[in-house]
C-alpha positions in Angstrom: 67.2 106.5 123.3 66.6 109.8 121.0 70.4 110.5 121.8 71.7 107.1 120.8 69.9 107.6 117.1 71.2 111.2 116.8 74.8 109.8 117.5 74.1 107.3 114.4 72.6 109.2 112.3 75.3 111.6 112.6 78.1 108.3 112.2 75.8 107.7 108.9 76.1 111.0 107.6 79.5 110.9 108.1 80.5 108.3 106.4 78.3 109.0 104.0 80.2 112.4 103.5 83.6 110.7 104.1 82.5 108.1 101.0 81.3 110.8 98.3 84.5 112.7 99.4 86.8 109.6 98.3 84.8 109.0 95.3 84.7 112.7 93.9 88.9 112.9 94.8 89.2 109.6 92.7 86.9 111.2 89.6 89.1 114.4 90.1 92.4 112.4 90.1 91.3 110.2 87.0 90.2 113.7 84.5 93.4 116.0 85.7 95.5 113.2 84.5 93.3 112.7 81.2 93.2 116.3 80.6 97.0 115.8 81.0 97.2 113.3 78.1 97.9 110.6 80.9 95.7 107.6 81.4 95.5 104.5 83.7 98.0 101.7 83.9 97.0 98.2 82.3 94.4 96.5 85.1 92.9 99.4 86.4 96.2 100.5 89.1 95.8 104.2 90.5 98.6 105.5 88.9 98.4 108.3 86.4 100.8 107.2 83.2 101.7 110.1 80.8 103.1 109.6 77.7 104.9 111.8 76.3 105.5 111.8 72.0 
């Protein structure tokens, strides 16, 4: 039994891990393209737009 909740509570962690991994790359993504003068598409679509003058 103490095997079978070290297994899940290593799954957990995980994909806890896994989860704050996506979100940080999406934060990332979102100010390299901001700090390039670029911003997000009309209705939110991850795709960095840059305009250029």
């Amino acid at each position: 039994m103490k095997k079978v909740m070290q297994v899940v509570a290593a799954l957990v962690i995980l994909l806890a891990v896994f989860w704050a991994g996506m979100h940080f790359e999406r934060f990332r993504y979102d100010d390299v393209c901001v700090d390039m003068g670029g911003g997000r598409n009309p209705g939110n679509f991850p795709i960095c737009v840059i305009q250029i003058p």
